[in-house]
C-alpha positions as a Python dict, from the first residue, in 0.01 Angstrom:
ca = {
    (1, 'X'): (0, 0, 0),
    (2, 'X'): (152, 330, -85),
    (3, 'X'): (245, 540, 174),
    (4, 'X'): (14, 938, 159),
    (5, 'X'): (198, 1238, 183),
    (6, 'X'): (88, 1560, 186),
    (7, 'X'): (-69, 1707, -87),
    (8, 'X'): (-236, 1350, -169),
    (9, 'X'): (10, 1202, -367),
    (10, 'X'): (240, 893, -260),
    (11, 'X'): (558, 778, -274),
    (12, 'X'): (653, 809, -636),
    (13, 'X'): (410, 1162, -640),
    (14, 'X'): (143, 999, -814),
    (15, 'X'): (-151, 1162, -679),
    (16, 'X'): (-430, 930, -461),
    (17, 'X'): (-776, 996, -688),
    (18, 'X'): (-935, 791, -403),
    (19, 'X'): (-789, 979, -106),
    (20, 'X'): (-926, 1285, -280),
    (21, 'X'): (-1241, 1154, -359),
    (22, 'X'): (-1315, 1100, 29),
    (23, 'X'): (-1177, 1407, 74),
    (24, 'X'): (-1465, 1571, -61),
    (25, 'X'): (-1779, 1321, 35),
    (26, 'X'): (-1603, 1407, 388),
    (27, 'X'): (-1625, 1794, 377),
    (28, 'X'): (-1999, 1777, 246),
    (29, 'X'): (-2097, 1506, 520),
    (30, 'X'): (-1896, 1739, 834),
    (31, 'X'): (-2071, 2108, 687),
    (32, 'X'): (-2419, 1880, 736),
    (33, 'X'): (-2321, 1784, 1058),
    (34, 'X'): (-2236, 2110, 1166),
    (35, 'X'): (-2497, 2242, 1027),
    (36, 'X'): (-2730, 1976, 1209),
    (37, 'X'): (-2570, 2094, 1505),
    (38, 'X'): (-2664, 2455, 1466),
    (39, 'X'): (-2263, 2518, 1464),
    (40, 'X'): (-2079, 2718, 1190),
    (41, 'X'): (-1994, 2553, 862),
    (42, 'X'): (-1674, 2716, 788),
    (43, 'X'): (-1536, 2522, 1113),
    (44, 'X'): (-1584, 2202, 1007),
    (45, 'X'): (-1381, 2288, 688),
    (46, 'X'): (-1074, 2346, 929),
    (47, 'X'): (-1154, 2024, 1101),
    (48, 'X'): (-1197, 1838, 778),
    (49, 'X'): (-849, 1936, 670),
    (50, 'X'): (-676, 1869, 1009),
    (51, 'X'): (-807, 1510, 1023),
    (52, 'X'): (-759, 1458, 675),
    (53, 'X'): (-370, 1532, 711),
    (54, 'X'): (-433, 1246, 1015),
    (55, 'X'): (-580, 1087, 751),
    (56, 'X'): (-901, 985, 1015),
    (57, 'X'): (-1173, 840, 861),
    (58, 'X'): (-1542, 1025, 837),
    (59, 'X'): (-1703, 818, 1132),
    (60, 'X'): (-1408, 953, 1365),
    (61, 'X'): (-1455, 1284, 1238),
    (62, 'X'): (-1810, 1324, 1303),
    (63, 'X'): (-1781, 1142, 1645),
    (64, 'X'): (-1518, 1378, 1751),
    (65, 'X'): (-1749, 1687, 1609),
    (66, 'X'): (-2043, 1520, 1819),
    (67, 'X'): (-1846, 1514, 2132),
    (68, 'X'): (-1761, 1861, 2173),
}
């Protein structure tokens, strides 16, 4: 399995179309979260980003949002 780095590309900087495809279903499914939770949108982009780059997955994410 090839190792991500930032920017979404591996390795030999081929770039991960799936790791960027969740990247986006992620940010849509956190902004209706937030938005769900009467909370600001544009914070869940920040949070999005930040777990991305701990490359969490989307259940974590919105567990983590539901917490605080």
């Amino acid at each position: 399995m090839a190792k991500r780095l930032v920017g979404g590309r591996d390795v030999r900087g081929r770039v991960l179309r799936r790791h960027r495809k969740l990247r986006r279903q992620g940010c849509g499914a956190l902004r209706m979260v937030m938005r769900l939770l009467g909370r600001n949108e544009h914070i869940a982009v920040g949070l999005e980003a930040k777990a991305r780059q701990m490359h969490a997955n989307e259940q974590t994410i919105i567990l983590n949002l539901l917490m605080h």
